[in-house]
C-alpha positions in Angstrom: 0.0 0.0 0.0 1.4 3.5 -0.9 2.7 6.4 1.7 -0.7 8.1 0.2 -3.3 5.2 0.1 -2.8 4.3 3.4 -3.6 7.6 5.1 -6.4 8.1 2.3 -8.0 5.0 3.8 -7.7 6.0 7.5 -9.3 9.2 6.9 -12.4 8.0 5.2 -12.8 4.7 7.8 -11.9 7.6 10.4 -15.3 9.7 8.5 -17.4 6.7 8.6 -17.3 6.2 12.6 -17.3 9.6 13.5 -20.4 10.1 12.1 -22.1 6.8 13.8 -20.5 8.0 16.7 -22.2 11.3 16.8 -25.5 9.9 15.2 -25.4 7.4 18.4 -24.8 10.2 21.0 -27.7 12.4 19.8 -30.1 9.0 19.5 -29.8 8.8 22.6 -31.6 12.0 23.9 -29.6 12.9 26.9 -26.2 14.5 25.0 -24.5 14.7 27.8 -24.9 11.5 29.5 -24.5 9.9 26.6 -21.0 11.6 26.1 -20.1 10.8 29.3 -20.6 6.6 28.2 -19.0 7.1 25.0 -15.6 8.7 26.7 -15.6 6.0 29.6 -16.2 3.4 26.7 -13.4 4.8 24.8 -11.1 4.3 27.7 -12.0 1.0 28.5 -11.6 0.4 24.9 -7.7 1.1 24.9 -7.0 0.0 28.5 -5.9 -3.4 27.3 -3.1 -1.7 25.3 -1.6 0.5 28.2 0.5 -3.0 29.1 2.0 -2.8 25.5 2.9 0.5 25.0 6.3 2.4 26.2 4.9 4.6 29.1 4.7 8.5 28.4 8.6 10.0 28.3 8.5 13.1 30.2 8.5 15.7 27.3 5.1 14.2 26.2 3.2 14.8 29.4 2.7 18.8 28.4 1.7 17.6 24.9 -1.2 14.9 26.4 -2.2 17.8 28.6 -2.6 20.2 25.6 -4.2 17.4 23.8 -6.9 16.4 26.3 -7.7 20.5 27.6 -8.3 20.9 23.4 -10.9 18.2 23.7 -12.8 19.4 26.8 -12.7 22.4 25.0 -14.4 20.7 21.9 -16.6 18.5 23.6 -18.4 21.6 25.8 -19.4 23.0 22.5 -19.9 19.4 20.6 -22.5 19.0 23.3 -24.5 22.4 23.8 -25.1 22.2 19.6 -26.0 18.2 19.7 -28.2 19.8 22.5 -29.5 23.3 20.5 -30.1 21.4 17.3 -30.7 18.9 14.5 -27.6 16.4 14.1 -28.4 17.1 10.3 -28.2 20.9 10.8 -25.3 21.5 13.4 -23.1 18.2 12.9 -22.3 18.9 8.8 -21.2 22.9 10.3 -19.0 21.4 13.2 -17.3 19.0 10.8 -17.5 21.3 7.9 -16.2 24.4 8.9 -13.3 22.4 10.7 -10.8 22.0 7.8 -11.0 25.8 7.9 -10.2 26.1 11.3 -7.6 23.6 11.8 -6.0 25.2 8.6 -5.9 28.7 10.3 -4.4 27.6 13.4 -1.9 25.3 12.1 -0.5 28.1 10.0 0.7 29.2 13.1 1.2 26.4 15.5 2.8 23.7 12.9 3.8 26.2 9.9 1.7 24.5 7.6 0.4 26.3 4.5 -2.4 25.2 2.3 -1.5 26.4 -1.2 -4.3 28.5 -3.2 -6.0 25.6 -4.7 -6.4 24.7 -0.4 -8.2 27.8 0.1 -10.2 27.7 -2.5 -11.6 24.2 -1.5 -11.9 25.8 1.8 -14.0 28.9 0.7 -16.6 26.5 -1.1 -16.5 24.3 1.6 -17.5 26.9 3.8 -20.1 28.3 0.9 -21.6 25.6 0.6 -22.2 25.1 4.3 -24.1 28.2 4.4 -26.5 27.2 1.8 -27.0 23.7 3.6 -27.6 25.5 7.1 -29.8 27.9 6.3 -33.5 27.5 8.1 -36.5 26.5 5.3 -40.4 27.0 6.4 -39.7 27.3 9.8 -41.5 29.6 11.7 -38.9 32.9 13.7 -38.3 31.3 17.0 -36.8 27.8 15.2 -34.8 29.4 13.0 -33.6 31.8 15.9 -33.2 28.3 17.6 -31.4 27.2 14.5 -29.3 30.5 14.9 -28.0 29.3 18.5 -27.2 26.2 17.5 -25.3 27.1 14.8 -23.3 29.4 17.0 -22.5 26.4 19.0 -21.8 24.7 15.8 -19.4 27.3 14.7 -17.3 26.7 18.0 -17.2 23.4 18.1 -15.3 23.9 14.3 -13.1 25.7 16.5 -12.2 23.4 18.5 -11.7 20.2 16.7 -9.2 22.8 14.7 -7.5 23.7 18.1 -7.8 19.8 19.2 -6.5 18.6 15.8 -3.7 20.7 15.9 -2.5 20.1 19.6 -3.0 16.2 19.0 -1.0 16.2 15.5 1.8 18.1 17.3 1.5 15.4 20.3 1.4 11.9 18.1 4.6 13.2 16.2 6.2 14.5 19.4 6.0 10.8 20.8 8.5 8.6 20.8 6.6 5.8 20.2 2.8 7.4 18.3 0.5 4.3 20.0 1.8 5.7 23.4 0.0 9.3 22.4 -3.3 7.6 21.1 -3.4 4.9 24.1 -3.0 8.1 26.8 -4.7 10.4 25.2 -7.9 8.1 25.5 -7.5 6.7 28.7 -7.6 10.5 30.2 -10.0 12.0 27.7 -13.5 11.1 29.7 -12.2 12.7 33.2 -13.7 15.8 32.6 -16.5 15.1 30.5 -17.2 12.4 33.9 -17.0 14.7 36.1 -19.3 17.3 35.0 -21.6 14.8 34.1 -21.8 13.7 37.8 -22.0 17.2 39.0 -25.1 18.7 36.9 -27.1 15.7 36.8 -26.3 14.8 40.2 -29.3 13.1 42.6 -30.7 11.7 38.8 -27.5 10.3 37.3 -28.3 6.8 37.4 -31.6 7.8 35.8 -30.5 9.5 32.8 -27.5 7.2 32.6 -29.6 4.0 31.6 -31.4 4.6 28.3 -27.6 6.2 27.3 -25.7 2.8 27.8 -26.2 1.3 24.0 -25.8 4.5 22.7 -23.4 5.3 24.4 -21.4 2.2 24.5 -21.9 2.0 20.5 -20.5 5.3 20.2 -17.7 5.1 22.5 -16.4 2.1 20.5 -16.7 4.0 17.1 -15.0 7.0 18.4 -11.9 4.8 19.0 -11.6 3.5 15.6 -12.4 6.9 14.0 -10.1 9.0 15.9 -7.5 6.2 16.2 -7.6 6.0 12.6 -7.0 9.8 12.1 -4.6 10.1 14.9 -2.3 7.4 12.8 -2.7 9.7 9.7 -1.7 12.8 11.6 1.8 11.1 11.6 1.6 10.5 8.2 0.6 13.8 6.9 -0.7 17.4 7.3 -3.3 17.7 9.9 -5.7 20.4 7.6 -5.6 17.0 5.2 -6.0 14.6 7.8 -9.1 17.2 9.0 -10.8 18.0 5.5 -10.6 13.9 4.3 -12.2 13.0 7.6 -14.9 15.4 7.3 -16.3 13.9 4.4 -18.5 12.3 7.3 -20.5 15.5 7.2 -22.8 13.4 4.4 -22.9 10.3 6.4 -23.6 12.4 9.5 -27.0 14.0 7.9 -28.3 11.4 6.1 -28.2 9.4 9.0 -30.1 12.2 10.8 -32.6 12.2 7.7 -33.1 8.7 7.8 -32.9 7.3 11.2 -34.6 10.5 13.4 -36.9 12.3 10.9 -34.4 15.2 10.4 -35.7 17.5 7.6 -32.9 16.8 4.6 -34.4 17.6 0.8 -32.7 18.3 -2.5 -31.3 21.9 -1.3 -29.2 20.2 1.7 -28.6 17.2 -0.8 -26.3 19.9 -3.4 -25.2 21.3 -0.4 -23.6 18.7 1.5 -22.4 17.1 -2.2 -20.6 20.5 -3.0 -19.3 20.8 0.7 -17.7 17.3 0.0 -16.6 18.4 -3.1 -14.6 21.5 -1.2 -13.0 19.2 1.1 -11.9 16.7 -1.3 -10.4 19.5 -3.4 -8.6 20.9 -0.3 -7.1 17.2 0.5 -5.8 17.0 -3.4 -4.0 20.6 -2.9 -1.9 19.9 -0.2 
């Protein structure tokens, strides 16, 4: 398999899972609890192959500690959009807008540079996402609804751009890469945990329960897909990692569409085809 199959392939399984990992999470009702499953699943997940991998080297503990703040970061927003809004409305802007964002900022953190042909995918990417987010026959208080979410939306782009970044910088940093992904997960759910316990506190049991499939379907699926991508971080340059993997923007609504009744119809049909379209041309610029 070639240097540039291999992380193609990663990237695309990596867009699959994240999408059934966030279409399981807002299934379930309760975004947070359900979050809260997922990340303890995740770390069960990887516990196994703690015993196997070379414990973290000293200079790699800041790295980790970047990594996992970036995704607390990311996850408080992931959540109050899940929360605000359709999965087919918020989850193609939080993926879509990413590539954007993770370009920007690793500009400056890793001193990589998209060439024009990268913008330009970017800039219909982003295009297109306005045309596939914006509210049809809905009365003024769901589209200022949609409005909110969106704004949540918009900053969870943010921060899978700052998380992307700080993890691409910490799985090339390692020593050995497995030792990043196998840490990084094993930490990741402490804080989503422990605010979880806190504000559904006196009910958590309760609102735990009807999460656990969900939850425990999503957690699994959230390993593969951000193993996968944390493996073609190594490989290559985290805006391409980002834009390949958010091809899952178009599995991500039509499994909203399909599975729970989320309005879809030919306009957000273009629009998430051209949005695709933007990221692929990004990833063949770079």
């Amino acid at each position: 398999m070639s240097a540039t199959t291999l992380p193609l392939l990663l990237c695309l399984l990596s867009a699959v899972t994240v999408a059934l990992a966030n279409f399981a999470v807002k299934r379930g009702g309760d975004v947070l609890s359900a979050r809260m499953v997922l990340s303890i699943t995740s770390a069960l997940c990887v516990l196994p192959f703690a015993f196997f991998v070379p414990f973290p080297e000293a200079a790699l503990w800041p790295a980790i500690a970047m990594a996992i703040g970036a995704h607390w970061i990311y996850q408080f927003f992931m959540i109050r959009a899940l929360h605000r809004g359709d999965l087919s409305l918020v989850f193609p802007v939080m993926r879509g807008l990413a590539p954007l964002a993770t370009a920007i900022i690793a500009v400056f953190a890793l001193q990589e540079m998209p060439t024009l042909l990268g913008w330009a995918g970017l800039t219909l990417a982003t295009l297109a996402l306005i045309v596939f987010a914006l509210p049809a026959g809905k009365s003024l208080d769901q589209a200022s609804l949609d409005r909110i979410a969106l704004m949540w939306a918009g900053l969870t782009a943010l921060g899978i751009g700052l998380y992307s970044v700080t993890d691409a910088y910490g799985v090339r940093l390692a020593e050995n890469r497995f030792t990043f992904i196998v840490w990084l997960f094993m930490l990741d759910w402490l804080g989503t945990t422990a605010v979880t316990v806190w504000t559904r506190r006196g009910q958590l049991f309760k609102r735990l329960r009807p999460q656990l499939v969900g939850g425990a379907v999503g957690g699994v699926s959230s390993v593969i897909s951000y193993g996968a991508a944390l493996l073609a971080f190594s490989m290559t340059d985290a805006a391409t990692v980002t834009a390949m993997r958010e091809t899952s923007v178009v599995f991500g609504a039509i499994l909203g569409a399909v599975f729970l009744k989320e309005g879809f119809g030919p306009r957000r049909i273009v629009a998430a085809c051209v949005l695709a379209a933007g990221l692929l041309l990004l990833e063949t610029s770079l």
